[in-house]
GUKOL-167107 format. One line per field, with one value per residue (C-alpha): x, y, z. Coordinates in steps of 0.05 Angstrom, whole numbers, plus 32768, in hexadecimal, padded with zeros to 4 digits. Layout:
residues N
xx [X | ...]
yy [Y | ...]
zz [Z | ...]
END
This chain:
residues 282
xx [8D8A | 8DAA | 8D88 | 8D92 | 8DCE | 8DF1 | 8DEA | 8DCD | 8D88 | 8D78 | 8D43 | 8D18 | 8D1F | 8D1F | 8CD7 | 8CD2 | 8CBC | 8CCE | 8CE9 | 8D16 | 8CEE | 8D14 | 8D10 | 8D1C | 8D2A | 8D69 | 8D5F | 8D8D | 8D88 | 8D79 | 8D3F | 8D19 | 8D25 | 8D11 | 8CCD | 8CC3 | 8CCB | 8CA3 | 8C67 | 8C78 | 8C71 | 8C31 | 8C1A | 8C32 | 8C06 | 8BCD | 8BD3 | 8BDD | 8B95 | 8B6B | 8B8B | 8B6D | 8BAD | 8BA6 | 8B8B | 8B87 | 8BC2 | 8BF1 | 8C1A | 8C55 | 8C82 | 8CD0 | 8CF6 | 8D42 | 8D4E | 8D78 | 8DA4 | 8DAB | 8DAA | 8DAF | 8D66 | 8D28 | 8CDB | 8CA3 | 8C5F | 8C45 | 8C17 | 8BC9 | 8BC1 | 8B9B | 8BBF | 8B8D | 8B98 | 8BE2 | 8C0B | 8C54 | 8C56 | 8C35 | 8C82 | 8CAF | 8CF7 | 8D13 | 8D5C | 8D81 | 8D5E | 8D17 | 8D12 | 8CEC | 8D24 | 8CFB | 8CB8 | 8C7A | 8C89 | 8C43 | 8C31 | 8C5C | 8C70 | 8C63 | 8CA5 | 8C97 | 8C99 | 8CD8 | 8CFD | 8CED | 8CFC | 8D37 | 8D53 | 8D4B | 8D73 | 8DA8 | 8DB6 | 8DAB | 8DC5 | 8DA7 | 8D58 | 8D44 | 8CFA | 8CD2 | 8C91 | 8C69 | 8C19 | 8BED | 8BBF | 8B92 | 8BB6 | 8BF9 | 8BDD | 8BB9 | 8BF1 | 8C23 | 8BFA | 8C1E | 8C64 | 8C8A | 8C9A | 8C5B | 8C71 | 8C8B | 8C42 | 8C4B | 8C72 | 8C61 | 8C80 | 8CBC | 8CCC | 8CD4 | 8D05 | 8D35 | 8D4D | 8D1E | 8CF4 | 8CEB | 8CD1 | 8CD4 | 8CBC | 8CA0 | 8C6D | 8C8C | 8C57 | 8C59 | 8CA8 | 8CC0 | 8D0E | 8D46 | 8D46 | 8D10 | 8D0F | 8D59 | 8D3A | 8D0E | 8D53 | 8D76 | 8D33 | 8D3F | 8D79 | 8DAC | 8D8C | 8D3D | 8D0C | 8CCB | 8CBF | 8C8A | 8C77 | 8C65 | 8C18 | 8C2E | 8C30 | 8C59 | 8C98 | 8CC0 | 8CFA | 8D12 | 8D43 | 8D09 | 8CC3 | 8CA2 | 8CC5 | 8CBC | 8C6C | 8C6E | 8C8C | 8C5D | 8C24 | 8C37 | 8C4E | 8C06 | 8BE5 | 8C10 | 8BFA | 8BB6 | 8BC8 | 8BE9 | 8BA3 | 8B7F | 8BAA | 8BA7 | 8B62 | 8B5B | 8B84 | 8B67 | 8B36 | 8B57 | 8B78 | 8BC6 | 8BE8 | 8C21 | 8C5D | 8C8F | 8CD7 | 8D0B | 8D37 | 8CF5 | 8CEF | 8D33 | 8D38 | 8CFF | 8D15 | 8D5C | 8D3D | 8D05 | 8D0F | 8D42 | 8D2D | 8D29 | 8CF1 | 8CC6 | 8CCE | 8CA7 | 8C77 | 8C5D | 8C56 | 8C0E | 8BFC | 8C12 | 8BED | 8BAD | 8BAD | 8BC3 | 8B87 | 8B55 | 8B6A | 8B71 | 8BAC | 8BFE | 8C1B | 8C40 | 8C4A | 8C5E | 8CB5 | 8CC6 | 8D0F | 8D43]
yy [8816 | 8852 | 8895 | 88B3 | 88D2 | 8890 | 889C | 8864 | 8874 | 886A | 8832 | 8875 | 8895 | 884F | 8854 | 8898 | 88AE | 8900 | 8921 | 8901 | 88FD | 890E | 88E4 | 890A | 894B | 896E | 89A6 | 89E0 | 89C7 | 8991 | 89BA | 89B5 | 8962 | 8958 | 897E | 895F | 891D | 8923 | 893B | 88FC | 88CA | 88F7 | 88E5 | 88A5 | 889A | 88B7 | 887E | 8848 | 886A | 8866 | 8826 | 8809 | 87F3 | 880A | 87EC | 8803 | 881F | 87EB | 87F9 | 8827 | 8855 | 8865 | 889C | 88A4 | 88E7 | 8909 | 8932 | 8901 | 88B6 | 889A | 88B5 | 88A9 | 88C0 | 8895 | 88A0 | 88AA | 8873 | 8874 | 88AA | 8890 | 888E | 88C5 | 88F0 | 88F7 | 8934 | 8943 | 8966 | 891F | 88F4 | 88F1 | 88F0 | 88B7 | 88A2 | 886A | 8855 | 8866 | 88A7 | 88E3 | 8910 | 8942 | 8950 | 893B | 892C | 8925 | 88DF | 889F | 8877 | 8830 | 880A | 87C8 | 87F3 | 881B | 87DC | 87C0 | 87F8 | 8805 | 87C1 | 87D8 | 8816 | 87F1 | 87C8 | 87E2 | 882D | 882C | 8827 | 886A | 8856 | 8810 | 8809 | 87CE | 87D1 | 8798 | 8790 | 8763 | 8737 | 8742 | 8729 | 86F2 | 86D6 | 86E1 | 86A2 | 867D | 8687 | 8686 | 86BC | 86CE | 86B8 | 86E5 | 86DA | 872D | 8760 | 877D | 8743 | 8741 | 877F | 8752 | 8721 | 86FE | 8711 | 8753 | 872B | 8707 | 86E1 | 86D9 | 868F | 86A5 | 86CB | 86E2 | 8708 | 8750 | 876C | 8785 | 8778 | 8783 | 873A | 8732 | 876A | 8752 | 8713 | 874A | 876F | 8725 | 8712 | 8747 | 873D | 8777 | 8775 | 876B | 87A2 | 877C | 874B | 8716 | 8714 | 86CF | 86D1 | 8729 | 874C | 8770 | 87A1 | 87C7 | 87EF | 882C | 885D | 8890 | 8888 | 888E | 8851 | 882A | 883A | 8829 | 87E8 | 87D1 | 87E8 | 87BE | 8780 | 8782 | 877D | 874B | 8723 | 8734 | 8713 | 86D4 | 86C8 | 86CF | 86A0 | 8674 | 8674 | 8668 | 8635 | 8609 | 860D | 85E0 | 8621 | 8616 | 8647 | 8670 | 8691 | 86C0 | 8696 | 86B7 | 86D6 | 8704 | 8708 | 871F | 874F | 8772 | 877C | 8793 | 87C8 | 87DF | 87DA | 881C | 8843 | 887E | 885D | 8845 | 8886 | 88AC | 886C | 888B | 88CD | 88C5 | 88B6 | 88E6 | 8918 | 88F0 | 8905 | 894E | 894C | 8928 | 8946 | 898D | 899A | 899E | 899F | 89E2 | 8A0B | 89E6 | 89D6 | 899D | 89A8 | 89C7]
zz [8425 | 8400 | 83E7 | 839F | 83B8 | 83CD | 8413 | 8444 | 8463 | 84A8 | 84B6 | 84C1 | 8480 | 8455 | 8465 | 844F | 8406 | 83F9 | 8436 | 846E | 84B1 | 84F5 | 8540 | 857C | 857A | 8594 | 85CE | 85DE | 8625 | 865F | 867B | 8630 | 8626 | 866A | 8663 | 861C | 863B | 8673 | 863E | 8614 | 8656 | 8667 | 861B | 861F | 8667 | 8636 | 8604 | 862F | 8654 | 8619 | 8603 | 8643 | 866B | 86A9 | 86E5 | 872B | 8743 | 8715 | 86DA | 86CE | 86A7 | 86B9 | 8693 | 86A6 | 86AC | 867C | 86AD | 86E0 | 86C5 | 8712 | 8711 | 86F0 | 86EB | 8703 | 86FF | 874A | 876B | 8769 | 872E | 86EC | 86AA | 868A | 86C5 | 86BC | 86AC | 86AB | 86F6 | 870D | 8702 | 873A | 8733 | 875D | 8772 | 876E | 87B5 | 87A4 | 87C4 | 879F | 8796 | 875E | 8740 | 8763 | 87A8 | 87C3 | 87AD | 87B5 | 877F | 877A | 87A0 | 8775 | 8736 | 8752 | 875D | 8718 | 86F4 | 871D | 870E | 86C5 | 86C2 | 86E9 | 86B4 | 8678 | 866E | 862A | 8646 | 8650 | 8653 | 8669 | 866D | 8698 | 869C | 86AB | 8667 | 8654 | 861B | 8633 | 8677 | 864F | 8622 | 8663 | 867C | 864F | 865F | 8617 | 85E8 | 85AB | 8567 | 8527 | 850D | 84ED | 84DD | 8522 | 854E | 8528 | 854E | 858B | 855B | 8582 | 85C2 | 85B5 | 85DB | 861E | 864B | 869B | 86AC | 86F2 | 871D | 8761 | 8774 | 8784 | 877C | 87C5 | 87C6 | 8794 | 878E | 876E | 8740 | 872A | 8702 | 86D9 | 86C1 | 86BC | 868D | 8660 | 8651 | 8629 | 85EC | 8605 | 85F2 | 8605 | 864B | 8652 | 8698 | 86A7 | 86C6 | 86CF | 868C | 865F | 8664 | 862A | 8629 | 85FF | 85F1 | 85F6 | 861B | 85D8 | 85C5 | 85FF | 85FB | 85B3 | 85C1 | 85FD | 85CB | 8599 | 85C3 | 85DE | 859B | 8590 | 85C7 | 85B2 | 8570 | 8588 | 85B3 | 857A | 854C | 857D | 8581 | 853B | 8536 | 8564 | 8534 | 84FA | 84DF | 84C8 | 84ED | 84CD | 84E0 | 84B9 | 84AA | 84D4 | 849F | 8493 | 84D8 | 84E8 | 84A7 | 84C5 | 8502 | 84EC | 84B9 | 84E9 | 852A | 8531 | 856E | 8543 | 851C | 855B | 857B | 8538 | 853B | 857D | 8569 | 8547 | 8585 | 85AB | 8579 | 8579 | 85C9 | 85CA | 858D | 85BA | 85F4 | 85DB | 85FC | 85FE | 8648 | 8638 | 85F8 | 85BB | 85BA | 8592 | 8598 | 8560]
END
């Protein structure tokens, strides 16, 4: 992929027809990225609300912090998706305790030690995401991976994708949050949660919400092919060559962090609101 001047195009900009189109912004210090991504895990809370993913007191969002990467953000316990705003998130340690933000609610300790377990071993997540929604909950049932049946699973080609072949119940040690990280894997964006749900990764929170909104739909779609094809209908998947071209020229975290960002603006448009004046970096 090369523009008119010879030079190769991002996986971001191949899309693009006319102008280039930027990810992330840049910010002239750690105080701005920190707010701006503490608005985009508010937003992201938002979408995953109206989406209809959260239930009771489950489900959760983890943002390393950019000063600090021994520390991350977690939504605190017992607060609706909808409901949540950037001075909600707590900022935990490496040994669960609120350290910064909101320090009047607790966070969830099974959702601490799963997201922990995360950060631990992969530096590159910044984000995961783990709710319990319907079809990812549904298709978890099932313990194996969906299938490349569209463009939109082969974002989860490969090892983009996994699966963890057991329930344990509620997570309470390290021990058992260590076979979530282990399940992963070092190159897995998007868990299957065996009988749980669903959990994606990112190198931004938009990312990771992108991702766990897609994987759902995806699960969505594999119930409904399913379905279908129990039905007489011939079931078919794309060859892996397409599969793996797709992923390779579309998959960029720079590209599935703009993917998220017409979400974000359907919010602050349905919502009427930004969480402080409008910076979107330099």
């Amino acid at each position: 992929m090369s523009s008119s001047d010879g030079r190769k195009k991002t996986p971001l900009n191949a899309i693009v027809q006319g102008s280039t189109m930027e990810a992330m912004p840049t910010f002239p210090n750690i105080a701005e990225k920190r707010a701006f991504m503490l608005d985009h895990m508010a937003h992201a809370f938002h979408v995953f609300a109206r989406r209809g993913y959260s239930e009771g007191m489950a489900g959760h969002i983890s943002l390393r912090d950019p000063e600090f990467p021994d520390r991350f953000w977690l939504n605190p316990l017992g607060v609706h998706f909808a409901l949540l705003t950037p001075s909600d998130m707590a900022l935990v340690n490496e040994k669960g305790e609120v350290v910064g933000g909101n320090t009047s609610r607790p966070v969830n300790a099974a959702g601490f030690l799963i997201h922990s377990a995360i950060h631990k071993a992969r530096p590159d997540v910044i984000a995961a995401c783990h709710c319990h929604s319907r079809f990812g909950k549904a298709w978890s049932a099932f313990g194996r991976p969906f299938e490349m049946l569209n463009g939109d699973a082969a974002m989860f080609y490969g090892d983009a994708q996994a699966v963890l072949a057991s329930y344990g119940g509620l997570v309470f040690e390290e021990s058992l949050s260590d076979p979530v990280a282990s399940a992963l894997g070092l190159n897995g964006r998007g868990l299957i949660m065996q009988n749980h749900g669903l959990l994606t990764v990112g190198q931004s929170v938009d990312e990771a919400a992108y991702l766990f909104t897609l994987m759902e739909r995806c699960c969505e779609i594999q119930l409904l092919v399913e379905a279908a094809a129990k039905n007489g209908l011939e079931k078919k998947c794309i060859d892996d060559a397409t599969a793996k071209h797709t992923f390779e020229t579309s998959s960029d975290s720079d590209s599935l962090y703009c993917e998220f960002q017409p979400e974000i603006q359907n919010e602050i448009l349905l919502r009427g609101l930004t969480f402080r004046p409008e910076s979107r970096g330099q």
